[in-house]
Backbone as CSV, one residue per row, in Angstrom:
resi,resn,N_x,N_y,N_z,CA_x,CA_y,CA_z,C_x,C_y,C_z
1,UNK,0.816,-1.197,0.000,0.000,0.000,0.000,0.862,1.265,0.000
2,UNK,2.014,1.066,0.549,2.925,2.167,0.696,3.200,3.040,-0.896
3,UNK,3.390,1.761,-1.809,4.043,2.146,-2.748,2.573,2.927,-3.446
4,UNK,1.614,2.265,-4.184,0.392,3.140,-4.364,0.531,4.377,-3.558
5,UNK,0.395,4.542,-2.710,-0.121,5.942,-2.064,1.224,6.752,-2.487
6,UNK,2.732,6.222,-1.957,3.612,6.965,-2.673,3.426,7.891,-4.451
7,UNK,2.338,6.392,-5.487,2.379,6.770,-6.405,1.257,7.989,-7.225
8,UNK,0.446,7.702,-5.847,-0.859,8.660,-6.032,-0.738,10.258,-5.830
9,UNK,0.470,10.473,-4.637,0.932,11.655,-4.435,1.928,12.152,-5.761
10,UNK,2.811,10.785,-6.079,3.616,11.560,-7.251,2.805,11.681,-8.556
11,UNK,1.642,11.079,-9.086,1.104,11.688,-10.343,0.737,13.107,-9.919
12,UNK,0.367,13.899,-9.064,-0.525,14.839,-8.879,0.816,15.954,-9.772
13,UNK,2.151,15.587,-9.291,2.975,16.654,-9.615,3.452,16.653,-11.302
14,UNK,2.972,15.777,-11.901,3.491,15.595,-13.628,2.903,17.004,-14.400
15,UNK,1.455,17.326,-13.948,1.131,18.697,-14.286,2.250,19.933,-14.305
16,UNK,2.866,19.765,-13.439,3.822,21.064,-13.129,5.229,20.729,-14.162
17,UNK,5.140,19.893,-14.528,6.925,19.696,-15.542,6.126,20.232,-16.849
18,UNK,5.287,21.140,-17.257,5.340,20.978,-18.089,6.153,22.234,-19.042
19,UNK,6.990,23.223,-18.912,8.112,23.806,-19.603,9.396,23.906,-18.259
20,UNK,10.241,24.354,-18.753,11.279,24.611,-17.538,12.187,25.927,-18.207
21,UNK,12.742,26.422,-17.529,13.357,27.847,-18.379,14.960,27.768,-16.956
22,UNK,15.323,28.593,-18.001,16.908,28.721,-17.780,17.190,30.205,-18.280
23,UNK,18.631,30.284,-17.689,18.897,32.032,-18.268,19.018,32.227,-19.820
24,UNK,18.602,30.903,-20.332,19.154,31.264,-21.822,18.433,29.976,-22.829
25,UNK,17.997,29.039,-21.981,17.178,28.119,-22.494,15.626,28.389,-22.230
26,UNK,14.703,27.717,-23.094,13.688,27.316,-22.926,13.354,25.710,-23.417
27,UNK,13.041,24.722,-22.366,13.213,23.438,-22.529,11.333,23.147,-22.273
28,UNK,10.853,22.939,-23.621,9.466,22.583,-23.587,9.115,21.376,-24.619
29,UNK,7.996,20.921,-24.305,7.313,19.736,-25.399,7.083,20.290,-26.580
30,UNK,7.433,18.945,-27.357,8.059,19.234,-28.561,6.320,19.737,-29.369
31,UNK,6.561,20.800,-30.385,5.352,21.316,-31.288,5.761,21.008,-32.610
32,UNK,4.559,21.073,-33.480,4.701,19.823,-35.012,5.517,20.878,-35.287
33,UNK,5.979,22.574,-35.236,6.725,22.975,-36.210,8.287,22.850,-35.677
34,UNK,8.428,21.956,-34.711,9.761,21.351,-34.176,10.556,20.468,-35.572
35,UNK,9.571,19.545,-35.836,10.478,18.776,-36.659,11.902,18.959,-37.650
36,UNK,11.192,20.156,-38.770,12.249,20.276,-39.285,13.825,20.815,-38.856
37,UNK,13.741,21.386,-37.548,15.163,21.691,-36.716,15.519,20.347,-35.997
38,UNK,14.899,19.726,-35.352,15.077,18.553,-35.061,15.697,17.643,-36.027
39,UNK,15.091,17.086,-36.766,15.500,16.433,-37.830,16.541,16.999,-38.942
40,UNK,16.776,18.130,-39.045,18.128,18.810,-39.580,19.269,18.543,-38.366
41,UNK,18.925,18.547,-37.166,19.893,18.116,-36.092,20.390,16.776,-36.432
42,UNK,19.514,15.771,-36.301,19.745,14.337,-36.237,20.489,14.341,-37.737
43,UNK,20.684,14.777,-38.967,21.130,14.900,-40.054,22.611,14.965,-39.888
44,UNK,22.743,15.762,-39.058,24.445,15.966,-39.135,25.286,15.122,-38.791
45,UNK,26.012,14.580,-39.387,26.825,13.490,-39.116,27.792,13.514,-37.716
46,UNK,28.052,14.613,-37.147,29.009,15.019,-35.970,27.942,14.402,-34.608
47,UNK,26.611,14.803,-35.314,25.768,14.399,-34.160,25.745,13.359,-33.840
48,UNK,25.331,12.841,-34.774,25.025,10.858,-35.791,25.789,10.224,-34.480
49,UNK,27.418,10.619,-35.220,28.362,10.054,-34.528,28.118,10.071,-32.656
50,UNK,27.592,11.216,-32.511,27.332,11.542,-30.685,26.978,10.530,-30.250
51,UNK,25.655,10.285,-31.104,24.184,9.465,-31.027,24.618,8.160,-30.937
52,UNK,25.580,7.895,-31.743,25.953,6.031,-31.967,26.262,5.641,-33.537
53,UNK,26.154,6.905,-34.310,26.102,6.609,-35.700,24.997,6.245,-36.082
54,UNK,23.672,5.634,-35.424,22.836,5.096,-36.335,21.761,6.133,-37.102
55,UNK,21.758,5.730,-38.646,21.565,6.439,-39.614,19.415,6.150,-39.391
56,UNK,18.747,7.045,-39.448,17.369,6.819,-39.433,16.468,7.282,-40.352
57,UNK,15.550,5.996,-41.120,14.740,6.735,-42.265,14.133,7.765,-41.845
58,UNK,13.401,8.940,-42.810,12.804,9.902,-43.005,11.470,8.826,-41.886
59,UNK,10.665,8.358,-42.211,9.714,7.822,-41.896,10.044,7.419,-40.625
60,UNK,10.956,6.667,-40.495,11.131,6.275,-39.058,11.348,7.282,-38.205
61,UNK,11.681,8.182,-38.509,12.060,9.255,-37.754,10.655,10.519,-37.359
62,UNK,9.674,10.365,-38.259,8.743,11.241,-38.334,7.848,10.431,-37.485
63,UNK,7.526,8.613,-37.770,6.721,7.873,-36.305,7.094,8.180,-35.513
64,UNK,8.391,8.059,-34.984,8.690,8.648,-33.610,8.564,10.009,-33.385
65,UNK,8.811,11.019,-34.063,8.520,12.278,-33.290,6.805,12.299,-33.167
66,UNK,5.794,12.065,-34.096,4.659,11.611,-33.608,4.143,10.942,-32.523
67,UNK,5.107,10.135,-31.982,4.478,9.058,-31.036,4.989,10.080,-29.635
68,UNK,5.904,10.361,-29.687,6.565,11.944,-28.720,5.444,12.681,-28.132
69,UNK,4.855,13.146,-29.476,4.005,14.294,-29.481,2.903,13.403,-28.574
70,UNK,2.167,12.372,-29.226,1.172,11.802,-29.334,1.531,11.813,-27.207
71,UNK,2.328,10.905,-27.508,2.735,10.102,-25.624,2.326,11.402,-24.765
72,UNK,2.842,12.561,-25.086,2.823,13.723,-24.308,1.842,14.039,-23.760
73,UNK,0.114,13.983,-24.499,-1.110,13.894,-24.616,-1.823,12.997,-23.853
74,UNK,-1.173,11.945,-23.684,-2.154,10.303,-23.686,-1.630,10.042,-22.492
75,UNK,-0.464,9.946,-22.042,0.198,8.574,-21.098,-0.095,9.552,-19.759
76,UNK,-0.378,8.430,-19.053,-1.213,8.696,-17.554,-1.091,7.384,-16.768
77,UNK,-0.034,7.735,-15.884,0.863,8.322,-15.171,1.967,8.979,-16.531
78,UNK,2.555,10.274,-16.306,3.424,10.147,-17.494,4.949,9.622,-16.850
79,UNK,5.540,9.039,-17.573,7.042,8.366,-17.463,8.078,8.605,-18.721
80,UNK,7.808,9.919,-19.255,8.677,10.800,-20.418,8.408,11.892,-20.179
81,UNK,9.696,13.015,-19.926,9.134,14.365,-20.342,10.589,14.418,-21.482
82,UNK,9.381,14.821,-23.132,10.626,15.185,-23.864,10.529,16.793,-24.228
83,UNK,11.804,17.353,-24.223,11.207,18.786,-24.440,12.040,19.147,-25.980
84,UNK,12.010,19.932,-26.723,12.595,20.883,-27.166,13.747,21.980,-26.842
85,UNK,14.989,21.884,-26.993,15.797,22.864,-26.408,15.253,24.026,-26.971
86,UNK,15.405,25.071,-26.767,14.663,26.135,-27.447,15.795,27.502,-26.873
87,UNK,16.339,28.130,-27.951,17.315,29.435,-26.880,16.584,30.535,-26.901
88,UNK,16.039,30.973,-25.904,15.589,31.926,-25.632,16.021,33.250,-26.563
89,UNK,16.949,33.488,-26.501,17.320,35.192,-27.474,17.060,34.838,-28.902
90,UNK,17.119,33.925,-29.598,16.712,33.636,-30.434,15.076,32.754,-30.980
91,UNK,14.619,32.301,-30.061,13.529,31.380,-30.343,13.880,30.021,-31.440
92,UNK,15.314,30.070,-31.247,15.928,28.589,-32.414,15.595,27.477,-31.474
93,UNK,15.000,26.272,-32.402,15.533,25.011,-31.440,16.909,24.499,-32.014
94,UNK,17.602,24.373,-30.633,19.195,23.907,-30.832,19.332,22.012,-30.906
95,UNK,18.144,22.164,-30.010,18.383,20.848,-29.136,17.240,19.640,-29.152
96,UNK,17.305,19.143,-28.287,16.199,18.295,-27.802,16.517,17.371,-26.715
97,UNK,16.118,17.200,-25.139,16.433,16.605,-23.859,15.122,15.731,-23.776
98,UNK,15.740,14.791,-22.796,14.240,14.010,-22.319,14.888,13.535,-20.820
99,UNK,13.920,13.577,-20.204,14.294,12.948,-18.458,12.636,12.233,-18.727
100,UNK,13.476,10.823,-18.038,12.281,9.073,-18.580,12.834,8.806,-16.644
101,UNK,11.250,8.772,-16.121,11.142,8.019,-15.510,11.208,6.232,-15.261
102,UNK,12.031,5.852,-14.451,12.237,4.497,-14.296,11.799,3.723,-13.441
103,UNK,11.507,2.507,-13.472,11.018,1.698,-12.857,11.602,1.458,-10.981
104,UNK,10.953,1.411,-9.826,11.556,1.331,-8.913,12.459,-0.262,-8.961
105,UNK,13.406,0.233,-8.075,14.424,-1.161,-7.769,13.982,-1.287,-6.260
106,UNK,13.530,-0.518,-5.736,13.460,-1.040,-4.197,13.015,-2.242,-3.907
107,UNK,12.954,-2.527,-2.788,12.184,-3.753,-1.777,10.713,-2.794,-1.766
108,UNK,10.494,-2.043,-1.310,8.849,-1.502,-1.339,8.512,-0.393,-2.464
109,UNK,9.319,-0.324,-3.882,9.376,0.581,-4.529,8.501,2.071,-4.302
110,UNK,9.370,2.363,-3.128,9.568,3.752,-2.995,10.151,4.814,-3.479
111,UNK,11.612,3.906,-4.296,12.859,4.452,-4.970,12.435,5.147,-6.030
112,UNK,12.200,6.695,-6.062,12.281,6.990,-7.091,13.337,7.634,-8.289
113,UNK,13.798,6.972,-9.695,14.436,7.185,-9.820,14.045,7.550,-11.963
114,UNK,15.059,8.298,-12.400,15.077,8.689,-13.667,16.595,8.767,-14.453
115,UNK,15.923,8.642,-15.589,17.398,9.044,-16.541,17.219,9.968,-17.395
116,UNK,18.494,10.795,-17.936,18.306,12.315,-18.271,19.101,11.627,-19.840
117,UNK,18.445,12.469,-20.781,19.968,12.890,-22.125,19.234,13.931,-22.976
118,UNK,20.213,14.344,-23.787,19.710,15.227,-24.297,21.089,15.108,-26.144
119,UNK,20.782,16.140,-27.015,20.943,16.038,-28.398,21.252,17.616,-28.622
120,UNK,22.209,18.033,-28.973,22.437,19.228,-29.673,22.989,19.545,-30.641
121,UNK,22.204,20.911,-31.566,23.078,20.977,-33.056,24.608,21.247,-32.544
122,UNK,25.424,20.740,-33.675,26.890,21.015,-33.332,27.206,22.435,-33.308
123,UNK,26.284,23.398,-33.952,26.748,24.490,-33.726,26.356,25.737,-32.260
124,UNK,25.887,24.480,-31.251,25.412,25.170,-30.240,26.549,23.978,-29.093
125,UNK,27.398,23.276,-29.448,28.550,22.451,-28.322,29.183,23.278,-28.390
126,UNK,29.787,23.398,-27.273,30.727,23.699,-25.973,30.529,25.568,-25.911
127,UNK,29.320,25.857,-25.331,28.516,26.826,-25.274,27.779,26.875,-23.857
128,UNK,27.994,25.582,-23.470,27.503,25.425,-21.796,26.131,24.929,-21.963
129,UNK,25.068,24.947,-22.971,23.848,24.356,-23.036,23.240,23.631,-22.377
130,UNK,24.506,22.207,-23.003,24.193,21.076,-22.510,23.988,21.026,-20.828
131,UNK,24.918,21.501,-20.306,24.612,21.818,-18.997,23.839,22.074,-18.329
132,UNK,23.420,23.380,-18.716,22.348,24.128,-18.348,20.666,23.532,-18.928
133,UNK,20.297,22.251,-19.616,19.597,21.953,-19.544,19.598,20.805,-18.721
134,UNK,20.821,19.968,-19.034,20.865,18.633,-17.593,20.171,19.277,-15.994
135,UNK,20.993,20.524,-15.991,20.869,20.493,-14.184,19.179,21.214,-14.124
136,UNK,18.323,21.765,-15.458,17.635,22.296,-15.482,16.337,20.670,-14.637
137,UNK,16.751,19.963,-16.254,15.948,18.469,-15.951,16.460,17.816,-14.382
138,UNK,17.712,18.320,-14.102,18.104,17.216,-12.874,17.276,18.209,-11.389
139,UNK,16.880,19.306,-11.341,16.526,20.428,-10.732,15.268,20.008,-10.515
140,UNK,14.290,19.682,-11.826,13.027,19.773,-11.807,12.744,17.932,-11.145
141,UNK,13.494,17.209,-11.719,13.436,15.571,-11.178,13.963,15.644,-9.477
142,UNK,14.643,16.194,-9.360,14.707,16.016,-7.759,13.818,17.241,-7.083
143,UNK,13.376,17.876,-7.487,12.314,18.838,-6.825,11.195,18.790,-7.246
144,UNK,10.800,18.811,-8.522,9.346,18.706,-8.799,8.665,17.254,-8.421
145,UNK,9.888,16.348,-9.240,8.871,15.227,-9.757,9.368,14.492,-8.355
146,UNK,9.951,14.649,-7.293,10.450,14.024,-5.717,11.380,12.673,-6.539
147,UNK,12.093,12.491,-7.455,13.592,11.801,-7.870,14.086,11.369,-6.590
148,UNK,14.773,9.853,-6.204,15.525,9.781,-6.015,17.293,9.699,-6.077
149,UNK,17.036,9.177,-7.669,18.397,9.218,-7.765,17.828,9.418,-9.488
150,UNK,19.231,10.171,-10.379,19.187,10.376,-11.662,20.224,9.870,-12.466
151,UNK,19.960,8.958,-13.124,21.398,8.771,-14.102,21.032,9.274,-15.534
152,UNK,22.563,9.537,-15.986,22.952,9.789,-17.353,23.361,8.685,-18.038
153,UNK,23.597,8.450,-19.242,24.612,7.842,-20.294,24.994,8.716,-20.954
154,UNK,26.236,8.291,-21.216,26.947,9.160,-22.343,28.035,8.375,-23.413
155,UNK,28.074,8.678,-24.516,28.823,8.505,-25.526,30.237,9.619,-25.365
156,UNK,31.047,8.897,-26.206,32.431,10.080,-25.846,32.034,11.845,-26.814
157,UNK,32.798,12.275,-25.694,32.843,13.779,-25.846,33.679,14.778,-24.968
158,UNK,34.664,15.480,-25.593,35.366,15.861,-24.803,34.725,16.622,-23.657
159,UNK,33.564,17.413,-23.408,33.052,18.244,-22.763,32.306,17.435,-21.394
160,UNK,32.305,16.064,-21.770,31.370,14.727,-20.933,31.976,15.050,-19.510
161,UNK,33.482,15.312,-19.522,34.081,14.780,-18.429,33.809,16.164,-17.038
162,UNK,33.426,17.457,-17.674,33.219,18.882,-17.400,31.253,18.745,-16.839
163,UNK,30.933,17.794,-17.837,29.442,18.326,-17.101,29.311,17.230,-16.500
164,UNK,30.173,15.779,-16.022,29.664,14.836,-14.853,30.119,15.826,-13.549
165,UNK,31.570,16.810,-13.456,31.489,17.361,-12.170,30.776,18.728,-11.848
166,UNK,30.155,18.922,-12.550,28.866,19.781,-12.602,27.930,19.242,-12.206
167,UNK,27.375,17.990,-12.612,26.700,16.807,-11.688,26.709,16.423,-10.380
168,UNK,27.958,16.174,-10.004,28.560,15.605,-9.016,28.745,16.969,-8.170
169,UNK,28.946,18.150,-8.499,28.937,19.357,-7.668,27.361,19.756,-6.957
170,UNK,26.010,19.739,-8.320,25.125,20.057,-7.733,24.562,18.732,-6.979
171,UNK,25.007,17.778,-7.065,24.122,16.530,-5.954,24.925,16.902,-4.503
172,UNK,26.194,17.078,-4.790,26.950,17.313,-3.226,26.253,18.286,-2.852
173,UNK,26.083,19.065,-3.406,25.177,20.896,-2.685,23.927,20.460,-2.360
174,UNK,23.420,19.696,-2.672,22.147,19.137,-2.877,21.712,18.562,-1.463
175,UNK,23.085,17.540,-0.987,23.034,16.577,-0.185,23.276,17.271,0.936
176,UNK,24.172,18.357,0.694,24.819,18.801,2.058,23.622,19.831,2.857
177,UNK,22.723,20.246,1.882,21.392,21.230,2.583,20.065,19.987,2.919
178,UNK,20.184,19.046,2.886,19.354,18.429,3.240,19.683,17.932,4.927
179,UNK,18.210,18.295,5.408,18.464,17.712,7.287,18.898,16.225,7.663
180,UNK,19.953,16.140,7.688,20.180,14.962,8.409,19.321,14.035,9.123
């Protein structure tokens, strides 16, 4: 019963993720006139390579941003928030992040826990972005959505090794203001 009632209190808060803002980002759900920046993103081979290399049809690529859109609408409890990077001084989308709720591991799955990533045009890396939308999503998962713990994956990148202790800085700050 624990875990239900745990889960009844955490749907109430999915309403509130729904944009997040930064001094220079705007990180919101993705809108149909997203695609073509999106999909000019996923085009670039520098990205490709970020991504894993794998190359994706036109079609395959347009079901899924549909099913994105669609999920955003439909799924109840939600367990995806994907947004749109969006830069504020410009109104460009650069990007695109998602923080995916995960399944508990506990003994009374209480554990709540998520994983973060995110996608940027190459001409918006090593600009601090990426950053500033991780801790945006890692901000809103341990405060909004009550997160216990958040992981990343990452593919190589020289900048990877700069935003895990940016990570590792805001969980220590994190940990150290919490009451014992």
């Amino acid at each position: 019963m624990l875990y239900h009632k745990t889960m009844n209190n955490y749907d109430n808060v999915h309403a509130a993720v729904v944009q997040l803002t930064t001094a220079r980002l705007l990180l919101r759900p993705y809108q149909e006139g997203d695609y073509p920046a999106l999909i000019a993103i996923d085009a670039d081979d520098a990205v490709r390579h970020q991504q894993g290399g794998d190359i994706i049809s036109e079609e395959r690529s347009q079901a899924w941003f549909r099913y994105i859109i669609d999920k955003a609408h439909t799924e109840q409890p939600r367990t995806h928030y994907h947004f749109a990077i969006v830069e504020r001084a410009t109104g460009d989308v650069i990007g695109r992040c998602a923080l995916r709720l995960l399944d508990s591991d506990s003994y009374d799955g209480t554990l709540r826990q998520g994983d973060i990533g995110y996608v940027l045009a190459r001409a918006a890396w090593g600009c601090g972005y990426a950053t500033e939308a991780a801790l945006a999503m890692i901000r809103s998962g341990f405060g909004t959505l009550g997160l216990h713990r958040i992981t990343a994956r990452c593919l190589e990148h020289a900048n990877l090794l700069r935003l895990s202790q940016v990570f590792a800085s805001y969980i220590s700050r994190r940990s150290e203001a919490e009451p014992r």
